[in-house]
Structure formats: C-alpha cells, structure tokens
N, C-alpha and C positions, 0 to 999 in steps of 0.2 A: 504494500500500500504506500504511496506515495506521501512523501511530505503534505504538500497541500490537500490533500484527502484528511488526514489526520487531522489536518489542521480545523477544518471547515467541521467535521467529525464532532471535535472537541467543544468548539464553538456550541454545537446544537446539543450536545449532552448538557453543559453549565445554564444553555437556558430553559430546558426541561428541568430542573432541578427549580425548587420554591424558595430559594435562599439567594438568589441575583437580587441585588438594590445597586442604583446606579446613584454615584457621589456626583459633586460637581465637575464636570472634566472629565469625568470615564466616560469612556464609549459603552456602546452595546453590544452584545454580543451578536456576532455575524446573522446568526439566526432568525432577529429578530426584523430582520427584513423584509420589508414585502411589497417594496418596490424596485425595481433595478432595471437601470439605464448602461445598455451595452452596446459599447462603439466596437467593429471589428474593422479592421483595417488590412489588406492584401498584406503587406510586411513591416517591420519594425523602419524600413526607409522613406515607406509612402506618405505622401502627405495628404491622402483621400480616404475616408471610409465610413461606413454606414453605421446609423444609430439605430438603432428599438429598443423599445420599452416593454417593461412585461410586468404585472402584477402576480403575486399571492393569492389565489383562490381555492378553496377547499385543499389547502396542501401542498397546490401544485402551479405554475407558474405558467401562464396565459400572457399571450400576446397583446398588445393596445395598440391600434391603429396599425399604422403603417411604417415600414421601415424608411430612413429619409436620408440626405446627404449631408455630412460633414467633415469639415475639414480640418488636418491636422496641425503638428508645428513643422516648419521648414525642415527639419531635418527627420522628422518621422518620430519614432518614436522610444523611449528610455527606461527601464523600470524606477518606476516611483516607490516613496513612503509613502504605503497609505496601509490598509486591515489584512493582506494580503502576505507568505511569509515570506522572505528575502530570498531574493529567485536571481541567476545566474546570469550572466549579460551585462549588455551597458547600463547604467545607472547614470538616472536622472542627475543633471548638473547646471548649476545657477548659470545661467548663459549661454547655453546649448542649443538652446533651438526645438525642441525638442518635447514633445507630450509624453506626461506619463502613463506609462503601462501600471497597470494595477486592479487591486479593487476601492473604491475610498469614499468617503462618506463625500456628505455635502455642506457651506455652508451657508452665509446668506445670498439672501436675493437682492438685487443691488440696482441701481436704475435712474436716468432723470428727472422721473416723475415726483412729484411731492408724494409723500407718503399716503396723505387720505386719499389718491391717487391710481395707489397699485393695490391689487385684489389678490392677493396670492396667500396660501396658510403657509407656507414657508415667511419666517420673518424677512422684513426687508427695508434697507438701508437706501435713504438718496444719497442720490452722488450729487454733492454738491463741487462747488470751485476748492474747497477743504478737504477732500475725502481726497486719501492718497493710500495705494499699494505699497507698502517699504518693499525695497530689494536689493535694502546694503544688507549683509549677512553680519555687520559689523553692527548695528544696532540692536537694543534690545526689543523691535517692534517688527525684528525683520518676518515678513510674509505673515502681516497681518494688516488688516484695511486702519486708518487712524485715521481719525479728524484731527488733521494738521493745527489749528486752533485750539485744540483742549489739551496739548502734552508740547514736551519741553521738545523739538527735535533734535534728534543725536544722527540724524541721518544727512547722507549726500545725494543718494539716489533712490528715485521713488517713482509707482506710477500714477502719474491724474486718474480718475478716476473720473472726472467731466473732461472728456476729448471732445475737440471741435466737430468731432464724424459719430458718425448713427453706434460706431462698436460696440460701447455697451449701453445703450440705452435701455437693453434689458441686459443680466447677465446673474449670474450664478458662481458664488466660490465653490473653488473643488479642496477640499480638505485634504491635500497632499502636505506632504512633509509638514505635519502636524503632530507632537509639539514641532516645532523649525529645527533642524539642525543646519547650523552653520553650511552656506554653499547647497545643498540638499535641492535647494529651487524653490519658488515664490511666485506667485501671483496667477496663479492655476486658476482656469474658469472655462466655463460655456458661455460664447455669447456672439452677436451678430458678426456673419463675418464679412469682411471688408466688401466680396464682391463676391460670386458664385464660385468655389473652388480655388479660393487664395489663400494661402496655407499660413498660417499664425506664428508668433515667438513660441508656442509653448502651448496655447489651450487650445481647444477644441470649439467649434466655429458651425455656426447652419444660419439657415434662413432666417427671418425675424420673425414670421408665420410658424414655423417649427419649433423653434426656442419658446415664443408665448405658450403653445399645448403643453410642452414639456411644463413649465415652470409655472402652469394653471395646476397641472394634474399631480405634482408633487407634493406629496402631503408625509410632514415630516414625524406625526403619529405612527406612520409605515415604517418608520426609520430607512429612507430610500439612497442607495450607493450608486455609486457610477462603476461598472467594471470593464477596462479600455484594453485592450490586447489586440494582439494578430490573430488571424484565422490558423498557424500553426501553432500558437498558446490557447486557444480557446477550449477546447476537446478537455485540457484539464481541469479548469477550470468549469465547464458545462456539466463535466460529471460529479466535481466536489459539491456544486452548487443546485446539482438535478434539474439543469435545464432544459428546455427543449430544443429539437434541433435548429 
C-alpha cells in the first residue's frame, strides 16, 4: 500500500473516531471533505488544463456541471505545501513560475466589490488600494493578504491586490504553503485570467463566468480542497481519494 493511501486511510479513520475537536488553526481532517475542485493538466510543463468539481453525496463523489478550461503558471507545474504527503519531484519555489501540484484547502474570497456586495458563504475580503499579497519571505506576513494601513510594514515586495485589469476582481486564496515556510511560495489563487489560455506566475486562471459558479457553489461547511496534479499523478490520488473516473 502506498504512502498516500495510508495517508488518506489514516485521515478517515481519526475522523470516524468521536474525539476530533478542531483548535484554532488546525485543519481538518482530509475526510471531512465534501467538496473538491480538481485541475488535471496533460504534464507537470503544460500551462493548460481542465477543472471539475465534484461533491459528497450518499458517500460517494458526483460530478457538478461541466468540466471547463484553465490555465496554469508559465512554467507548469511544482509540488506544493499543502494536506497532501511530500511526494518526489520539483518543488514549489518563490519565483518559479510555476502552480502547485497538491491537494490544499482554500482560503478567502477576495474581490472589488464592497463587501454588502459579494454573495458568497465563503468569507470574503475587498481588495481595496490597501490590500496587499507579501512575497518577501523575509517578512513576518510573508504569503499572507495584509491591509497595508493596519500593521507596521517590514516588507519590500508585495502584491496589489487592486490591479488596474479585471484579474482579480473575483478571486480565491489557495492555502498552499501554509503555515509559510521561508521561499516555499506565496500568493496562490484562482482567479480571472488575463485572456483565454494565458498562462499565470503561479495560480490557476479561467473564465470570469467559471470562476463566479465555482466561488457561488463553494460552501466552506463542506470543508472544500482544490487537488491540482497531472493526468500521470492522478490515478493515485483518484484511488486514495475514491474518485471517479
């Protein structure tokens, strides 16, 4: 039996068990999932590949809608820090180019809009002219969203968060390298992408019509994960996870 078998195994054993309470800061256990957003991508260099969604129902794991296009980062793709266990290959690195492979939670929902605004049960942050992405690894806020106005900055490089272009006027963090390790990588998300099949720094990118279903339908009661891989990693993870073909 494989590593990741084990692993995902394990996961659903601690959450059949009546003694899981979650602290502040703890995840959940894998198990408790019952949504999940899976990008497969032709290979770890492509910068193109297909999303779908699949909910939890009576046990088993159902298709939603239809499968759609999205696009990677420039360099394709890396394994990430995220719920998944340390798996073999390149790893994700601050400046790379590069989306993470993995499986990993989600976390807010982010956007132009004033907040009585956006209709979403995932929480969600405006991006104002204040909201910045850190991604000096050298600070203590690195790869985490800050309102530049409320904390002392100790940083030199950072992302807007209100860009003059549509990218994220909706958008979604991706809980990679979370807590941050130094270098690890920063600023992970889903979100509009520049133009039809134009490949990203780092997130994962679709239509603005696609991106709004998703991030209508996300409901974080589900505790819903993104699991991003190749079509040659999927197969183990489809079978840890009992998904369908």
């Amino acid at each position: 039996m494989n590593n990741l078998l084990l692993f995902f195994l394990f996961c659903s054993a601690m959450a059949c068990t009546n003694h899981v309470t979650l602290h502040p800061g703890e995840k959940p256990p894998a198990s408790w999932t019952q949504q999940l957003v899976v990008v497969r991508s032709h290979s770890d260099s492509s910068t193109k590949a297909t999303l779908r969604r699949f909910e939890k129902m009576d046990g088993k794991w159902q298709p939603i809608g239809d499968a759609v296009a999205v696009s990677l980062g420039r360099t394709g793709l890396a394994w990430g820090r995220g719920e998944h266990p340390p798996q073999h290959g390149p790893q994700k690195r601050e400046g790379d180019g590069k989306s993470p492979s993995g499986l990993f939670f989600f976390g807010q929902i982010f956007g132009y809009a004033p907040a009585s605004a956006a209709n979403f049960k995932v929480p969600y942050v405006p991006a104002d002219e204040a909201l910045e992405c850190v991604d000096d690894s050298r600070s203590r806020f690195y790869n985490q969203l800050v309102d530049s106005k409320l904390v002392q900055k100790d940083w030199t490089s950072s992302e807007l968060m209100r860009r003059p272009d549509h990218q994220y006027r909706w958008g979604i963090v991706v809980n990679h390298n979370f807590p941050a390790q130094a270098g690890g990588g920063s600023c992970i998300f889903l979100h509009i992408w520049r133009e039809p099949g134009s490949p990203t720094l780092g997130c994962t990118a679709m239509a603005e019509d696609d991106l709004l279903t998703l991030l209508h339908w996300l409901d974080p009661a589900k505790f819903p994960q993104l699991l991003q891989v190749t079509e040659a990693e999927y197969p183990a993870f489809q079978k840890a996870l009992a998904l369908p073909d």
